[in-house]
N, C-alpha and C positions, 0 to 999 in steps of 0.2 A: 680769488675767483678767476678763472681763465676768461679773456680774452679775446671776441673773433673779430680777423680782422677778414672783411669780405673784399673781394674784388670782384663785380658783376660781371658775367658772361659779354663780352662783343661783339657784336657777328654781322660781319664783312660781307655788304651784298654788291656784288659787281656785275652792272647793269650793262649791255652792248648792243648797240644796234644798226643797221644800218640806216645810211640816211634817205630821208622822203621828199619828196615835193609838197611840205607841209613846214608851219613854220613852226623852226627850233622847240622845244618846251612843250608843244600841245600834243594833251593826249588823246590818242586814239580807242575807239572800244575794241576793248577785250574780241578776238576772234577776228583782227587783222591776222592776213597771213605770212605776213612779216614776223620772224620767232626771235626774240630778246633771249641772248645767255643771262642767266643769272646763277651765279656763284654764294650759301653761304658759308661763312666760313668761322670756327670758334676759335677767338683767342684771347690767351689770357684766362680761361676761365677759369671759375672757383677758386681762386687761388683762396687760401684760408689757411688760419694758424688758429687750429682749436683742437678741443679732444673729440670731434664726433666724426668718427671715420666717414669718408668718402666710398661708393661702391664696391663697401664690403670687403673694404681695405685689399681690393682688386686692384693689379693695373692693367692694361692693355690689350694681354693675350699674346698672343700670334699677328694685330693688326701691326703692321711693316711699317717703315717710318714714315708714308704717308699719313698714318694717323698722327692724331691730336694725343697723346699719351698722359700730359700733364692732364689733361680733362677726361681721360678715362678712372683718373687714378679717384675721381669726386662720381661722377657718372658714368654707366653702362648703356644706359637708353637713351636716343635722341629722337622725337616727332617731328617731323616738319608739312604745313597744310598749307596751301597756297588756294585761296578764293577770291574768285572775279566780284566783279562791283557791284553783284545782285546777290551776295552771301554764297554763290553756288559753289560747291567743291570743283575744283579741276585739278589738283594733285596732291601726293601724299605718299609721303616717304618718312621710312623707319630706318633708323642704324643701331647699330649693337657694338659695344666697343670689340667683344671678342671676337667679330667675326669681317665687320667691315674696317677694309686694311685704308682706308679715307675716314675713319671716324673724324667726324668733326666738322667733315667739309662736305656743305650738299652742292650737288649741281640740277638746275631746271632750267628754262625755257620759256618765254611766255610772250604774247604781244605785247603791243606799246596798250596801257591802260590803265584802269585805279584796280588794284588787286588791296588784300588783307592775308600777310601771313601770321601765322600761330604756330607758335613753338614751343615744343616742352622737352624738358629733360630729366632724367632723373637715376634712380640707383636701382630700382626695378623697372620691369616693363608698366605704362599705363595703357589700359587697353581702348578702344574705340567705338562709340554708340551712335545711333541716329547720323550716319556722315554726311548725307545729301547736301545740308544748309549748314552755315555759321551760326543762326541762331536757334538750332535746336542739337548742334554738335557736342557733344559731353565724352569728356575722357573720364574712367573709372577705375579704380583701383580692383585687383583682384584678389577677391573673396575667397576665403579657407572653407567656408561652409556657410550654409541659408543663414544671413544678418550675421555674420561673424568675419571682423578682419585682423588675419595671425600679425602683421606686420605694413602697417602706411610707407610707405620710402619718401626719402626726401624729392620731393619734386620742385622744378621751377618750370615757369611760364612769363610768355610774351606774345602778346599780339600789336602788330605793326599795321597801321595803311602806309601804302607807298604808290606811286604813280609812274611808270614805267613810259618814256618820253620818245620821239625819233631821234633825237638824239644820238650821233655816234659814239661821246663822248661816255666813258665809263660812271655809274653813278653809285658812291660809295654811301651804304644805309648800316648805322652800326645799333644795334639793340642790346639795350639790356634787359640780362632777363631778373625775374622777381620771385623772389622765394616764398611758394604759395602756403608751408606747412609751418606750424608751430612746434614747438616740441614741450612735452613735457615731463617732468623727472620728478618719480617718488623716489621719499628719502624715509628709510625708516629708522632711525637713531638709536631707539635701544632693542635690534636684531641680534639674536641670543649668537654666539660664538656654535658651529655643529659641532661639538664636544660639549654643550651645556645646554644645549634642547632642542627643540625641534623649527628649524627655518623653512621650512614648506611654507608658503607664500605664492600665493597670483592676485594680479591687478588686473582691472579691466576700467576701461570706462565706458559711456554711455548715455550722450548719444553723438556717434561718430557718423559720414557718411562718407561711401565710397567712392564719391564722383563728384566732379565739377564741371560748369563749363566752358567749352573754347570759345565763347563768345567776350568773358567776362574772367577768368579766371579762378569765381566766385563759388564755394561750395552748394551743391546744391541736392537736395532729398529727390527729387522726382517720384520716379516709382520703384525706386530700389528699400524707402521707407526707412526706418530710425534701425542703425548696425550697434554690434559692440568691438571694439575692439581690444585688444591685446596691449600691455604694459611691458616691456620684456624687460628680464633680468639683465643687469650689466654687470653687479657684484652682488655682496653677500646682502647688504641694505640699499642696495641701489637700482631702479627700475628706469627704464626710459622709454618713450614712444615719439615719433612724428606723428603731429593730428592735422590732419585735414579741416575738423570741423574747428572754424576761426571767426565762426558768426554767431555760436549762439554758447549759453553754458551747457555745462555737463558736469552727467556724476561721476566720481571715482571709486569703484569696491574695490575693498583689498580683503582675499581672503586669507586668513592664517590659523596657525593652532599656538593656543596659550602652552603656559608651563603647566597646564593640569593635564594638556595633549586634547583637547577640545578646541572642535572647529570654531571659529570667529568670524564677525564680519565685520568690518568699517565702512562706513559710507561717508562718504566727504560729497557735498553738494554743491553746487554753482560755481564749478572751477569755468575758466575760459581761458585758451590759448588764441594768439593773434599771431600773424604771419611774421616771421623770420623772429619772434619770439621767445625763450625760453621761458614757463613758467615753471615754478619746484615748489612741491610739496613735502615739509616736509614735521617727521612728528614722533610720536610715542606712542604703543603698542601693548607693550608688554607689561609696565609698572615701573619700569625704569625713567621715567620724567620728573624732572625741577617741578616744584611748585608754583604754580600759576601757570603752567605749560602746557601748548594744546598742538593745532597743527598751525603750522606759521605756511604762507603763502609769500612765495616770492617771485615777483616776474622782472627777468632780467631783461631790459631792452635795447630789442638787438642783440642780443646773445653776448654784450658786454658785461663789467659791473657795474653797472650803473641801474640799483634795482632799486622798487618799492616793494616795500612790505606791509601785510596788513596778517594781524595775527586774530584766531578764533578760536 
């Protein structure tokens, strides 16, 4: 069984300011006109030794060696949201590794105050709902068609409070970020060879959701309602997906056609994936199974080997 070995995201906020007739350490409200440089910056990220590609086995682009390239090579998209101490938005900034030649590194601005940043990253874009406030802010995955998602990306997130002081003195905030999706992998064991029948095959499962929020990290339904998503191919017996949904169970259909060439269907019930997760299904289809043998569940945690199994 492979292996991941993670090194979490850390990201370098370098805080400056000038100084006040106020003493050292205290903070000022948000909307002094005093403007604090802040700097973030990613390093180190993703570093990982596993087999699940990084941003689509992308690197860089054309971003110039200002970029972060090691972290393009895991992630293409980076969010960053900066709100004042009453949840309210005051800024918000997107990078893309192919395009921005600073991937990796934000630059902002802000008074001396209690802010909350939120951060995401990932290997697709996450897009953005309700931005006003922190607590009704939701990033969403984008949808292939009404309740249908072709593909979830690996995302991370983190949300930070930080307190931004008179202080001249630089003020270094390192965050790690947290791997919000699970992954899951069907495994089909006796998938006929394409010279000895027929391997048409799709998985879906269900119930998936396309969104979460930036409050919390936490999957959430709103009003986007119960999706299905997509299993993709990776080999001839081998399916994988990123799931979002790490809070409740789900079904898994697999459709296929027997050796009579007649359509099928399996339904495996109450799977659950949990964040930074691997869970695998895996089973018999065709008539090619051991006796006593059904579909075995296995969740490897942490995407280590260090799994439990429970077989049905």
């Amino acid at each position: 069984m492979r292996k991941l070995s993670l090194a979490v995201c850390a990201l370098s906020v370098s805080l400056f300011a000038c100084k006040k007739d106020v003493a050292p350490g205290t903070p000022a409200a948000p909307g002094d006109d005093k403007k604090v440089a802040l700097t973030i910056r990613t390093n180190d990220f993703l570093q990982q030794v596993e087999a699940i590609p990084g941003a689509n086995n992308k690197t860089a682009g054309t971003a110039g060696t200002a970029g972060d390239t090691a972290l393009a090579t895991k992630v293409s998209f980076i969010n960053y949201l900066l709100f004042d101490g009453a949840g309210n938005l005051l800024h918000m900034r997107s990078q893309q590794a192919d395009w921005d030649q600073d991937f990796g590194t934000i630059t902002d601005s802000a008074a001396p105050g209690n802010y909350t940043i939120v951060m995401t990253a990932s290997q697709k874009p996450v897009d953005e709902g309700a931005v006003s406030q922190l607590s009704t802010f939701i990033f969403y995955v984008q949808l292939a068609g009404m309740g249908f998602i072709d593909a979830t990306p690996d995302i991370f997130y983190k949300k930070e409070n930080i307190t931004i002081t008179n202080s001249s003195d630089p003020v270094d905030v390192n965050l790690a970020m947290d791997r919000l999706v699970g992954n899951l992998q069907v495994n089909i064991l006796d998938m006929p060879q394409p010279a000895d029948g027929d391997t048409t095959a799709s998985i879906q499962i269900s119930s998936e959701t396309p969104q979460f929020m930036a409050s919390s990290g936490i999957a959430n339904w709103g009003t986007s309602g119960i999706v299905k998503a997509n299993v993709k191919r990776v080999g001839l017996n081998a399916f994988s997906a990123y799931v979002l949904n790490t809070v409740s169970a789900f079904d898994v259909t697999i459709h296929y056609v027997d050796h009579t060439g007649q359509p099928q269907t399996k339904v495996i019930s109450n799977v659950q994936c949990y964040k930074n997760r691997r869970t695998i299904l895996s089973g018999y289809l065709f008539g090619g199974a051991p006796a006593n043998s059904g579909i075995k569940v296995t969740l490897l945690d942490s995407w280590s080997d260090n799994d439990n199994e429970v077989q049905f």
